[in-house]
N, C-alpha and C positions, 0 to 999 in steps of 0.2 A: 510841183505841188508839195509843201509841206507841212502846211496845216490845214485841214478840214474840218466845220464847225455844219453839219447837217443840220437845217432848218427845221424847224418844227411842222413843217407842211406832210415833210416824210413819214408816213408810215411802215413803209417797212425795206428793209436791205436786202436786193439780192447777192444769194452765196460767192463765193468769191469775188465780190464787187471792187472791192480794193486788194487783190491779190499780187503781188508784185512790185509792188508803190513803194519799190526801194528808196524815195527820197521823202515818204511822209514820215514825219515824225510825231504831231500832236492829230488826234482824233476825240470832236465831243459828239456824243449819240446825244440826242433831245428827249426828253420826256413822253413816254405814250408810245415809245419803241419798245417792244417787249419779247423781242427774238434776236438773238445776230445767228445769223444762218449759219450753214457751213462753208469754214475757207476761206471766213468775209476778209482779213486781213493778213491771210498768210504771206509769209513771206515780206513781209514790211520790214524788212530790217533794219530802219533806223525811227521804225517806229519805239518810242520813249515815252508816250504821256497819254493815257485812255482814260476819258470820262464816259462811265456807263451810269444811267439814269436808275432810279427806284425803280422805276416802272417795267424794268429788266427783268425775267424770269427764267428766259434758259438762255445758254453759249451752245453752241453747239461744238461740235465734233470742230477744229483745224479750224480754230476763229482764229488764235495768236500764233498757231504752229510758224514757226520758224520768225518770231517776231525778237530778232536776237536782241535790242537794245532795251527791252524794256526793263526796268528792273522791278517794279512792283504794279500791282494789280488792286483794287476795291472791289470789292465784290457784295451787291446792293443786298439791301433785306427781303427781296422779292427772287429774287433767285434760287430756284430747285435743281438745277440740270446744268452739271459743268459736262462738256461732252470727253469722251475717253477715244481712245486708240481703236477699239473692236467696233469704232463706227466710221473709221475711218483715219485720221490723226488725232491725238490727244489735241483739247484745246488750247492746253498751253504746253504741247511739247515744244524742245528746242527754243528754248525761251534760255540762250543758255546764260544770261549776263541777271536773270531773275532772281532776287531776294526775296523780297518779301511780297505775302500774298495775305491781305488785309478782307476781313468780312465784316458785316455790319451786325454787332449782337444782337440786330431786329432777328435775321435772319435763324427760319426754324428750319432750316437743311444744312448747313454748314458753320464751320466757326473757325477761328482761327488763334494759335497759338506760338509764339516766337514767330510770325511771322509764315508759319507752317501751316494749309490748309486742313483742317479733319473734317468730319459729320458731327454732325451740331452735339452730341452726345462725346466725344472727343475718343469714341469705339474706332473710331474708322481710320486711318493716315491715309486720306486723299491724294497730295498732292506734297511733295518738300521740294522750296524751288533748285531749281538747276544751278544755279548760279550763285550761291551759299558755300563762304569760301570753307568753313568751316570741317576739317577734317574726319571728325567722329561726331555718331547722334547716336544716342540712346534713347528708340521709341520709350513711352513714357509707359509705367505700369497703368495697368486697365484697359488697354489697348487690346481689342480683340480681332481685328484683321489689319493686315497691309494690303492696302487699296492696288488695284490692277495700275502700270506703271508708276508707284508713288515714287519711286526712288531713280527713274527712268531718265539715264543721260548727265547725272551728278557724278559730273567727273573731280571734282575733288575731296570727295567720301572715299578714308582708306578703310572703315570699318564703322560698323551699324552693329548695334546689341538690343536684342530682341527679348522682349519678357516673356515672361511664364505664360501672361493671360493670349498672348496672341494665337490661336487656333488657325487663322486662316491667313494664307501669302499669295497675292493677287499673281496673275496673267502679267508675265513681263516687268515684274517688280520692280526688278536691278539691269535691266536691259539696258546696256550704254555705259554701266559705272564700270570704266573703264582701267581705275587708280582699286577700283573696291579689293582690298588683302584680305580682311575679316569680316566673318559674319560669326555673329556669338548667339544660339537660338539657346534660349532657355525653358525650352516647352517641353514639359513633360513627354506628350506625345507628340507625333512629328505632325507638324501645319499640314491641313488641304491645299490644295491648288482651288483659286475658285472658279476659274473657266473652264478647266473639265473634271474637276472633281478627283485629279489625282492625285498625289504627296508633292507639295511644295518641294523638295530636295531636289526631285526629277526638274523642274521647273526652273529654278537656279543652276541647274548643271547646263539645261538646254541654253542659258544667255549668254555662252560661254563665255565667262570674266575673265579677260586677260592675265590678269595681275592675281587672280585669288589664291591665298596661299594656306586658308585654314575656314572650316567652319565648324567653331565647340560646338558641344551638344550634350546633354546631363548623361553625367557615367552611366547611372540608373537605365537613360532610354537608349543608349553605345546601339546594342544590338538592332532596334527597332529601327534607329536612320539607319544602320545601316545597310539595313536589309530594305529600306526605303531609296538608298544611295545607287541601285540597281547595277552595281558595275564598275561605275565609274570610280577613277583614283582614290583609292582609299586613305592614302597620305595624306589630301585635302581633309579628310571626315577626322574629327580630333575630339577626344574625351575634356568636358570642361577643367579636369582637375590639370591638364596640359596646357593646361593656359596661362603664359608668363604672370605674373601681378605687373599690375599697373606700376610705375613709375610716378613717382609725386615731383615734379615742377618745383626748380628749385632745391631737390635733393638727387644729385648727382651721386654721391657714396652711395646711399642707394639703404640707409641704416633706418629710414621713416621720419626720420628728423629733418627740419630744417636747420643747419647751424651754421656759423662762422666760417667752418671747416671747408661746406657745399662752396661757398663763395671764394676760398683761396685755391681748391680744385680748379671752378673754372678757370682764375687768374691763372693758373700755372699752364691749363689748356691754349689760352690765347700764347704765352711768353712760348711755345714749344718745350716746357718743362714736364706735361703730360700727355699721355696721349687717350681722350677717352674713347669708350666703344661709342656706338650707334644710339643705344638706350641711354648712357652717359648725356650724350651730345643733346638727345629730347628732352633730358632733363634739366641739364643748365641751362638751355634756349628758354630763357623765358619771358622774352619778348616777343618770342617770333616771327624773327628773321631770318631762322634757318641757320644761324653760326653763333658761337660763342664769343663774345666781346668780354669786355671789359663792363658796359653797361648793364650786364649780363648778373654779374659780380656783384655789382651797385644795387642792383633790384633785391637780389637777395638779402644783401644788408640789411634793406632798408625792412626788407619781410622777419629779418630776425629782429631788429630792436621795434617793431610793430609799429612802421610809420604808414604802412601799406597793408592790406587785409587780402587782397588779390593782385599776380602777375596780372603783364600786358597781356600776356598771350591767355590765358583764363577770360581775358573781355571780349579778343576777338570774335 
């Protein structure tokens, strides 16, 4: 069975009804269906293609859990209730090949941004898909919580920077970001947890992140995480002013300019005439490919005499 088109006779889907349906890939709900239960499709992993009606109003709890081929989602204007993890599985955990997650601007409980699910006021970071190859996100300012697993299983986020407005960091945040090096909180005061009410920091230490290697935090509030930090490695907890500057793409010397010069550097990288560091090497990459070429060189060029306004690796 690999395609399913449920007849309009159907009223309603029991829970796990299609759970394990390793070989469906296309599924349409019919109109007048206004629940998928819980589990209804877990585990479909070559599920790819879901039509959900208007008439849609809740997902429950491990509708798409472990739904790894999908990559994007619609989500109708009748919808109030994506289900979360503390009812059982996220709806769309393990969705890991997931980009994009599309709402309908009818829709007055949710909304969507790059691709990114929030709460229709765009206070909220819901959900950011799994499957977003994209390195670094910077939640957007006005942003006042991170939603209970927003960030949950994004194994190719090496670092997330957090605004000033956000107050609150959900149950299980970053549980799974497995690549996650940084987290940059920029909150005066330190975030709550919001399933039990205690300091977010606790709550990030407990996901324990393989790979984490730093988390800034404003000089001013140093003392407050870190008497928030209960313990744990204090080497991780790091004052914002300890935070390298960014690297600009395309400027390899490293001087803020983009020039001629960035572009004979990398040349001379490729020929083995240099050798550059680490931050060097992110910075001439600016295609994206993870090495220095030639082509590499080329792009720059062409960003100096202004035939290009942005690198490949900037669109990614």
């Amino acid at each position: 069975m690999e395609s399913v088109v449920i007849p309009n006779s159907v009223s309603a889907i029991e829970g796990g009804a299609f759970m394990g349906c390793s070989r469906l890939s296309e599924v349409e709900i019919p109109e007048g269906i206004t629940e998928i239960l819980e589990n209804t499709f877990m585990d479909c992993s070559s599920l790819n293609k879901v039509t959900i009606p208007e008439s849609m109003n809740t997902i429950r709890a491990g509708v798409f859990c472990g739904c790894s081929s999908l990559t994007e989602i619609y989500i109708p204007q009748n919808v109030t209730l994506i289900g979360k993890a503390k009812e059982g599985f996220g709806a769309l955990s393990e969705c890991e090949s997931l980009i994009n997650i599309y709402v309908s601007p009818n829709n007055k409980r949710y909304s969507s941004e790059d691709g990114i699910l929030f709460n229709k006021d765009k206070t909220v970071v819901e959900k950011y898909p799994e499957g977003r190859p994209q390195k670094e996100y910077s939640v957007p300012e006005g942003v006042a919580q991170i939603g209970s697993e927003a960030f949950e299983n994004c194994k190719e986020l090496t670092e997330v920077i957090i605004p000033e407005s956000v107050t609150v960091i959900g149950w299980s945040a970053f549980s799974g970001c497995e690549n996650l090096k940084t987290i940059t909180l920029k909150c005066s005061e330190v975030p709550l947890e919001s399933l039990y009410e205690g300091n977010a920091l606790w709550n990030i230490a407990e996901e324990s992140l393989p790979a984490l290697e730093a988390v800034y935090v404003p000089d001013i509030s140093y003392d407050a995480y870190k008497t928030a930090w209960q313990g744990l490695p204090e080497k991780v907890l790091r004052r914002l002013s300890e935070k390298p500057a960014p690297q600009i793409y395309g400027d390899p010397d490293g001087d803020g300019v983009i020039r001629v010069s960035d572009a004979l550097m990398a040349l001379k990288c490729v020929v083995g005439s240099y050798n550059m560091t680490p931050a060097q090497i992110k910075a001439a990459d600016v295609d994206g490919d993870e090495k220095v070429t030639v082509q590499d060189a080329l792009w720059m060029l062409k960003m100096v005499v202004g035939s290009i306004k942005v690198f490949p690796v900037e669109e990614i």
